[in-house]
DRENROTOR-445268 format. One record per residue: y negated, z, x of N, C-alpha, C, CB in turn; residue in one letter. Coordinates in steps of 0.05 Angstrom, whole numbers, plus 5000, padded with zeros to 4 digits. Each point is the difference from the previous one (the first is absolute). Glycine has a CB too. Example, Ala and Ser with C-alpha at 12.3 -4.5 7.8 and 13.67 -1.06 7.14 Angstrom:
511451565264497650004982497650005018502350254962A/495649615031497650015016497850144985501349575024S/
***
This chain:
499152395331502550125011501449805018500450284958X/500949775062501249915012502449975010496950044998X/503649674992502649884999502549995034496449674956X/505550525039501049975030502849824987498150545035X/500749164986502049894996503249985008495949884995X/506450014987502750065000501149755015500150304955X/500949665066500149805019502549864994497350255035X/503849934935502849865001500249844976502350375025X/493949614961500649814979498449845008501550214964X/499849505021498449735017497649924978505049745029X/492750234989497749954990500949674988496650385035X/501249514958497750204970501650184981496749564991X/502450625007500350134980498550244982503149815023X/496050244955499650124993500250344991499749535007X/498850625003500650314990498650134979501050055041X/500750094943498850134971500350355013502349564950X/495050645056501150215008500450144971498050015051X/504050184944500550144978497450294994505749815012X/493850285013497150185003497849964991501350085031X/497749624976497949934989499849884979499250035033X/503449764957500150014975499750314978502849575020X/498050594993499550324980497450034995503450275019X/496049715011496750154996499049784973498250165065X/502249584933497549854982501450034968498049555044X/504850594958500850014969499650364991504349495005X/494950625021499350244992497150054980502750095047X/495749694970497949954997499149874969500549995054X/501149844934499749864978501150194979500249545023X/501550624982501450134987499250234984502449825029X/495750304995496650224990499449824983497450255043X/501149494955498849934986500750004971498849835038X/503750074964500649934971500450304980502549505019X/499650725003498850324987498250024992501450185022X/495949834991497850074999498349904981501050085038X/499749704956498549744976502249974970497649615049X/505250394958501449944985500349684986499250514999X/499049325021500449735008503349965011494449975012X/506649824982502149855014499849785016501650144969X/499949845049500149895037501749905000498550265026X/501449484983502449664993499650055031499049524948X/503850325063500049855019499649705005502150375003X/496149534999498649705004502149825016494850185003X/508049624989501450065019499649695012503250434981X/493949475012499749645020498150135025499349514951X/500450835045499550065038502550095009495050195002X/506949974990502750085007501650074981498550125034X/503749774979502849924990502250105005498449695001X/501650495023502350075009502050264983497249805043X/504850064941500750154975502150225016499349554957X/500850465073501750185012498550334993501949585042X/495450404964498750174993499850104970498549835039X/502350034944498750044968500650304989501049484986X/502450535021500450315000499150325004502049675007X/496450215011497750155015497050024981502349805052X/496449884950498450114982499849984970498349975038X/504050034953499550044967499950314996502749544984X/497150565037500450355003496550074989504550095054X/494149704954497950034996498149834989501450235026X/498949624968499049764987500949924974499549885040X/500250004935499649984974502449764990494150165004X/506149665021501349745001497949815011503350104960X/497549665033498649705025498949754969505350015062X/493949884963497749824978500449705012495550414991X/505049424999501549755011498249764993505050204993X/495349655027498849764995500849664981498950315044X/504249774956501449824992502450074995497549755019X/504150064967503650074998500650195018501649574989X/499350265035501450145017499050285015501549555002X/495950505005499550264992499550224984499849815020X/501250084948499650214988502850104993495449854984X/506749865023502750125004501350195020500149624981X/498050395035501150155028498350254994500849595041X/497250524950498950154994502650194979494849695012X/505750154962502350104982502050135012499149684975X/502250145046502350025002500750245025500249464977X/497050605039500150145025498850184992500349715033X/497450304959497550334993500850084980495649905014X/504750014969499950154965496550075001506150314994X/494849824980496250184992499149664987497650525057X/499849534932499049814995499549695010499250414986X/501749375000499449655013498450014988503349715009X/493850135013498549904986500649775017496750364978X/501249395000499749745010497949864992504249995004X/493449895024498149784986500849825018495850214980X/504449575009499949675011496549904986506949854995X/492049905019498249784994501049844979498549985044X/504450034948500449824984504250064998494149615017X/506450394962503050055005501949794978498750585015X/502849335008501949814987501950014974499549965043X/500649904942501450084978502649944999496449984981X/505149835045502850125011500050215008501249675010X/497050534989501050265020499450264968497449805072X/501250144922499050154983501450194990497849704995X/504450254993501650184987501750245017500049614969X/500650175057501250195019497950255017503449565005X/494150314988498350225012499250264979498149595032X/502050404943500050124989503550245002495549584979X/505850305026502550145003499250205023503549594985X/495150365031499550195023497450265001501949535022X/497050344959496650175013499850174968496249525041X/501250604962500150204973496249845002504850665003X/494649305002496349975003499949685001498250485032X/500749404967498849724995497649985006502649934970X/495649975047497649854998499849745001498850335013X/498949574974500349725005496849915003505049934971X/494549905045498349845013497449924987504149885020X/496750114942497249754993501350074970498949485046X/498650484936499949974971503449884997493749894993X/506349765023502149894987502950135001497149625010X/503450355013502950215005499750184988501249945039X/496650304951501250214983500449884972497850395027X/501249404960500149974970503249845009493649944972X/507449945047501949905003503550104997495749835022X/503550414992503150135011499950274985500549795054X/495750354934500550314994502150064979495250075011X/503949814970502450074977504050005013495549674959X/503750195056503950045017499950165008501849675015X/496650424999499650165010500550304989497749625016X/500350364955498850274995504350084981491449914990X/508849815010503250064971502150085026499849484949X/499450475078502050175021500050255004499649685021X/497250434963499950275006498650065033504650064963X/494049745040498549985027496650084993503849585020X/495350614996497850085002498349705013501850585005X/495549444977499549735001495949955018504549944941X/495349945078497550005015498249805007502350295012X/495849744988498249765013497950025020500849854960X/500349965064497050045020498449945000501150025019X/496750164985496249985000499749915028498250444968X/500249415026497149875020497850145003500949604987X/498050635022498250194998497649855007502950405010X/498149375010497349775010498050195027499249734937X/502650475070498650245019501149905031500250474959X/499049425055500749955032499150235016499549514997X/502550605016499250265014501449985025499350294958X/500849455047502449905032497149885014506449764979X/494950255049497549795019502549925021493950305000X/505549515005501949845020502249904999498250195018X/503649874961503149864996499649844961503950535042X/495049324955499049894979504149974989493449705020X/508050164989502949935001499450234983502849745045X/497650574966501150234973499150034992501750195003X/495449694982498350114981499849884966497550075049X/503750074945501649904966497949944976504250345009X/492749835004497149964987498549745020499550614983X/501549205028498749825021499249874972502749935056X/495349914946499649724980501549894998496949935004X/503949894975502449914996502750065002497249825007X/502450444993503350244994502449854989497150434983X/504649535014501849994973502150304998500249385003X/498350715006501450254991498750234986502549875036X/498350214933499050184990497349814977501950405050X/498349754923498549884978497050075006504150044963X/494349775033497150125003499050074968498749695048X/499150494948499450034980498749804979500250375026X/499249394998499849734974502549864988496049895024X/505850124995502849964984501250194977500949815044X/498650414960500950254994501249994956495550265056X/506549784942499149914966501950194989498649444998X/498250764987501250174977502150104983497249865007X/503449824984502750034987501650085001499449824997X/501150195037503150025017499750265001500949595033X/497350634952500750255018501750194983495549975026X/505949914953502350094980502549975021497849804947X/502449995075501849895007501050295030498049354976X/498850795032500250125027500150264992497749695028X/505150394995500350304999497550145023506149944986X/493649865035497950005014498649905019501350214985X/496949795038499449795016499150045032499049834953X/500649985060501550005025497149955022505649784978X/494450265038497349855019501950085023494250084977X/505349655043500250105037498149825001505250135024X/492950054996497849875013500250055034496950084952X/504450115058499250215027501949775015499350664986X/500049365044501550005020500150235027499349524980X/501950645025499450185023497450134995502549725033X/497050444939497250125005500550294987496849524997X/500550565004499950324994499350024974498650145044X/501250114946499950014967497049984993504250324992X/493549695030497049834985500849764994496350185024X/504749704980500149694988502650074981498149645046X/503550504945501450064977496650064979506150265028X/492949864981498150144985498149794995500750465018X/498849354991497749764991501549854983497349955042X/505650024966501449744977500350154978502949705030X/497450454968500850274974497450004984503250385030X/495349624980496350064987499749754993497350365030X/503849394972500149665000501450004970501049825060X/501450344946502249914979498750134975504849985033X/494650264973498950114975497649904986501850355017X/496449464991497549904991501249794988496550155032X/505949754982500449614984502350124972500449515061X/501250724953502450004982501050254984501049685032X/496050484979500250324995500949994971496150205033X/503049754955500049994961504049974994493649594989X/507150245030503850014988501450185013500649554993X/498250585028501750255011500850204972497050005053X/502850064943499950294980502749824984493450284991X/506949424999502349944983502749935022496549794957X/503350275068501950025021502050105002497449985012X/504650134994501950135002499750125029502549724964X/497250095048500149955041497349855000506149885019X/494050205006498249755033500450005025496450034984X/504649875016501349905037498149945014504049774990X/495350475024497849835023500449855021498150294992X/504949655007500949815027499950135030497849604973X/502450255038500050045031498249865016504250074995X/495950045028498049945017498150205012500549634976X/501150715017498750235009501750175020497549994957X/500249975061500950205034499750304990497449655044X/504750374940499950314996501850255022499549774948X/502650085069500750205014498749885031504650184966X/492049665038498350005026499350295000498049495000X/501750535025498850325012497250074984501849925056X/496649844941497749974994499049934965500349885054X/502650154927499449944981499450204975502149655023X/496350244966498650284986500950134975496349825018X/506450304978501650054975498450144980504150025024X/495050164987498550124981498849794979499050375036X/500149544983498249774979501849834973497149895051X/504850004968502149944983500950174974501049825041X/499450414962500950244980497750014979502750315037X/495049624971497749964981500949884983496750015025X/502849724990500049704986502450024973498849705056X/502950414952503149974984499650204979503449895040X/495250364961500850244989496649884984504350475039X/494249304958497749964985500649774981497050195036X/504549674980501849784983501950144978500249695043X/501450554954502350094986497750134980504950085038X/492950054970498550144980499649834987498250305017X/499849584988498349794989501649854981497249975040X/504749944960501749764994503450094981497249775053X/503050424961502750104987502949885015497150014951X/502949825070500949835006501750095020496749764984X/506150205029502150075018498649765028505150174955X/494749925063499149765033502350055007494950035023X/504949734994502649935011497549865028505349894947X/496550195071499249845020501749835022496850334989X/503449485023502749855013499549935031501149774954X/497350495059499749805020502549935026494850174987X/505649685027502249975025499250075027501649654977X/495650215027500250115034499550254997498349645025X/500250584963500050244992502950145014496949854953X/504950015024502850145007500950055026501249824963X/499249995056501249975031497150025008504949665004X/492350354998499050005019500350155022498149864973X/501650035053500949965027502450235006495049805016X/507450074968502750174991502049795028499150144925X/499549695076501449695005499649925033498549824944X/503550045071498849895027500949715002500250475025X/500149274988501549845017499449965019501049864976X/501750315040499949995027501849605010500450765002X/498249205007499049755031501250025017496149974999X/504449895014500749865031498649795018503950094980X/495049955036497949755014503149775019493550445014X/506349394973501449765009499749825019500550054967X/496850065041497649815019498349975008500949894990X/497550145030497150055000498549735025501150644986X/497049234984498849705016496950035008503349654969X/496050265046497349964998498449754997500850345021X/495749664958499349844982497450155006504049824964X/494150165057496850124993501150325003497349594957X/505450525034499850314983502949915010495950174948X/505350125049502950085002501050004979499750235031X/502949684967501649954967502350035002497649694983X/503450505003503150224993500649724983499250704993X/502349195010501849984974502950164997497949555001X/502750594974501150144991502549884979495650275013X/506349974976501849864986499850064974502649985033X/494750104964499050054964498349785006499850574979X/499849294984497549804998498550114979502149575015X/495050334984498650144989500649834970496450205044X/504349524968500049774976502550124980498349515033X/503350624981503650064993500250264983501949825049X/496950364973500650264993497650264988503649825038X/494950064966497550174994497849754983500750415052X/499849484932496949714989497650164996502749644966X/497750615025497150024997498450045017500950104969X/499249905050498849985032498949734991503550275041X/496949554954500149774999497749834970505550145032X/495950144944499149864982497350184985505249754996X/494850465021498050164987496749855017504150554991X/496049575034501750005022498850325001500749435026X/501250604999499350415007502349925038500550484920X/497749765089500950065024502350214993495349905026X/507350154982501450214994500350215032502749654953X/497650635025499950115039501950025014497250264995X/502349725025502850085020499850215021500949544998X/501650655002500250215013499049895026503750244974X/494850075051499449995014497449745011504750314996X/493949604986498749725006497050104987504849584996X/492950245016498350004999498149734990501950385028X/496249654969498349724988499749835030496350264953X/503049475039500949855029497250135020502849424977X/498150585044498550045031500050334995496149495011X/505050614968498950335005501850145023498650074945X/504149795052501650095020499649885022502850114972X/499249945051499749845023501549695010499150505007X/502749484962501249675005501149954973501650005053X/495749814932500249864972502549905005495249874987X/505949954991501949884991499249844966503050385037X/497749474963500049874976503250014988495649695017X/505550354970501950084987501049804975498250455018X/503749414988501049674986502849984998496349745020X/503850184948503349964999500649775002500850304975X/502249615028501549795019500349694980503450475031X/495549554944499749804994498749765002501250294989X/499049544999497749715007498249944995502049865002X/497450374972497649954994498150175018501649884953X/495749955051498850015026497650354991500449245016X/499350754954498850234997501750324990496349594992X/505650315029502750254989499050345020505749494997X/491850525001498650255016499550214989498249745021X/503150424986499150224991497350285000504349765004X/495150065022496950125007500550095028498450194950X/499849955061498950055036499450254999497749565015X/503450555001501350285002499550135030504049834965X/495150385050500150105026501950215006495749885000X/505150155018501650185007499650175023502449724979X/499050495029498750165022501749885028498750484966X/504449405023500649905028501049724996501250475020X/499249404996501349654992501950004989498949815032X/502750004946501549894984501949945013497249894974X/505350215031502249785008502249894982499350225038X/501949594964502449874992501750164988499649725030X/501050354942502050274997498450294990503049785044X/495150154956498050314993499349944974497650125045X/502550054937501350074966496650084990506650305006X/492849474971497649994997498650134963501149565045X/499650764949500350054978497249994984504250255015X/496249614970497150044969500850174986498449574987X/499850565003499450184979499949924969497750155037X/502050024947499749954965501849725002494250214983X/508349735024501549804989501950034976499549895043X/500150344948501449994966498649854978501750445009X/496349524991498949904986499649734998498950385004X/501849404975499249725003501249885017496550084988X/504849975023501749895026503549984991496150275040X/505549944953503149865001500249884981502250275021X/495649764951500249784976498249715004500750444967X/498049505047497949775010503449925030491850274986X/509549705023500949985019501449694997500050545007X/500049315020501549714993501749815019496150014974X/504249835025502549915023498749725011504950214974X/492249745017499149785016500449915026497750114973X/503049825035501249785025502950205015493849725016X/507550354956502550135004499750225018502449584992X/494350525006500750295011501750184979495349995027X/506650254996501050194984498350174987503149965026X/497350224950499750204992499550175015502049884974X/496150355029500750335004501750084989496550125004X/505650115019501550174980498450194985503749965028X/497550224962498550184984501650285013498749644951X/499650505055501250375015498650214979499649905063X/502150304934498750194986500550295010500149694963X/497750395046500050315017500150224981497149835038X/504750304958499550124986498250345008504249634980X/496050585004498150265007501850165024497650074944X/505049845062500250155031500649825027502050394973X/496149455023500349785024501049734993501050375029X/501949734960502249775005497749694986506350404990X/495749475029499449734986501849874996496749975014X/503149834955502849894994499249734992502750444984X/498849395027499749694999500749994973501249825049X/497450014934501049994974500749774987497750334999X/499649465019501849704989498949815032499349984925X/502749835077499949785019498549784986504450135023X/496949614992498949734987499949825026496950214957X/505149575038500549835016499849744979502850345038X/499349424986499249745003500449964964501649845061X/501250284927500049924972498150064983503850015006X/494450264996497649914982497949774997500750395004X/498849525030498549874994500449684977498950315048X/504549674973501749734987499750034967504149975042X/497650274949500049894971498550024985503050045003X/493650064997497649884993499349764987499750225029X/501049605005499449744983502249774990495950095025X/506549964977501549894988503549974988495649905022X/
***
């Protein structure tokens, strides 16, 4: 879809359309009807609690990574908190329990550690599996089954005892995939861990499923879930985030400059290091309206934000006519991973944040100037 830009808000900034946010909560929303599974919002891909109103219309509640998002989850969505951390502090502990209704925890030790506070809070109580199933190729960084994981119990750790302690248990293995690889880790989990399903309550299959891609195969999904509840007796829950906003999201650009180096080079007033990392940390090409793969058009560009760091690129891009000074450079799928990953390294600003809603309008919702960056660090 295509973004017509508003000349009267100053770039960078980010857009949330309200339309296409529908379409992907329309979409999740069948599902959970249809299965009678429950649908978290994942909120370390998005955060923006302006929206929450909107989708707790359709969604179960959010699933947090830590304190402070499971307090913002509480305090903005309602519906169900969940929360896994790697490891959770026991200055925080009590206050996190004040917030969330679900608990998972990381490893044998932390659950024999915190469950009983847990369970006397009246907190539903969980533990994550290590299925030991790799079903990623190329971004090793998200792969939670890589060798040497620390995330999630493997079945040699795994200990019996504790299963008085679980209301039920947890796996994320996926990054951006379709439900055959739901369906291989699932056929994984049930061979190492099949035997404790049935004393379950729940199983969270986590996130990491492209369920509202054009190309993703629900049906399949509706299997998987509706063989798990037979089989098992068990309530799924699933949490995924980019799911939610996928390509709901834009940041529209400004070219600040254009040098030449071998190749032509935009620098712009978004950084990839700033405003978008996972360009950076996955890595991935992100798309941009009207643009093509380099030489397909008739005048490449390499496309670079204004920082110092020398690999602040966002990748090489063609276009159908030349780049000038002032010409508004919008990416795509920017709801996702982007306004919660966002940073002020070498005192770049913030994106604002715009939100379009379903009859056009667009409404500036938050700024961000010189004092955020200042009172940060001191």
């Amino acid at each position: 879809m295509e973004h017509k830009i508003n000349p009267s808000i100053r770039t960078p900034y980010f857009l949330v359309d309200e339309n296409l946010l529908l379409h992907n909560l329309e979409i999740l929303k069948q599902v959970s009807q249809q299965t009678g599974c429950k649908i978290l919002l994942a909120q370390k891909a998005f955060s923006m609690f302006s929206v929450y109103p909107l989708m707790r219309q359709y969604l179960a509640g959010t699933t947090a990574s830590g304190l402070y998002e499971a307090k913002l989850g509480k305090e903005e969505f309602g519906g169900e908190t969940h929360i896994f951390s790697p490891a959770y502090r026991e200055d925080e502990f009590q206050e996190i329990l004040q917030c969330v209704d679900d608990i998972v925890f990381n490893s044998p030790s932390q659950l024999k550690k915190y469950a009983a506070i847990a369970k006397q809070a009246g907190k539903s109580v969980g533990l994550r599996l290590n299925p030991e199933c790799s079903t990623q190729e190329g971004h090793a960084i998200y792969d939670p089954c890589s060798p040497g994981s620390r995330l999630g119990t493997t079945l040699e750790q795994f200990d019996e005892t504790l299963l008085p302690l679980l209301d039920g248990l947890h796996f994320h293995t996926l990054c951006e995939q379709n439900s055959d690889d739901l369906e291989i880790t699932v056929n994984a989990l049930e061979q190492k861990f099949g035997k404790y399903l049935s004393q379950m309550k729940w199983l969270n299959l986590g996130g990491g499923h492209h369920i509202t891609r054009s190309d993703y195969d629900i049906q399949r999904l509706i299997k998987i879930i509706q063989h798990l509840q037979k089989t098992y007796g068990v309530q799924i829950y699933l949490e995924p985030g980019e799911a939610v906003v996928l390509n709901a999201g834009f940041l529209v650009s400004s070219v600040l400059e254009i040098v030449q180096n071998q190749i032509s080079i935009a620098i712009l007033d978004t950084s990839a290091a700033c405003h978008m990392p996972d360009v950076l940390e996955m890595p991935y090409r992100p798309p941009v309206q009207q643009s093509g793969q380099p030489d397909e058009k008739s005048y490449t560009y390499r496309l670079a934000g204004p920082t110092c760091l020398a690999g602040d690129v966002i990748g090489d891009y063609s276009f159908d006519t030349p780049l000038n000074i002032g010409d508004k450079i919008v990416f795509e799928d920017m709801a996702l991973y982007t306004m919660v990953k966002t940073n002020t390294f070498n005192g770049m600003p913030l994106p604002s944040i715009v939100y379009r809603d379903k009859s056009g309008n667009e409404h500036l919702i938050k700024t961000f100037g010189y004092q955020d960056f200042k009172n940060r660090l001191s």
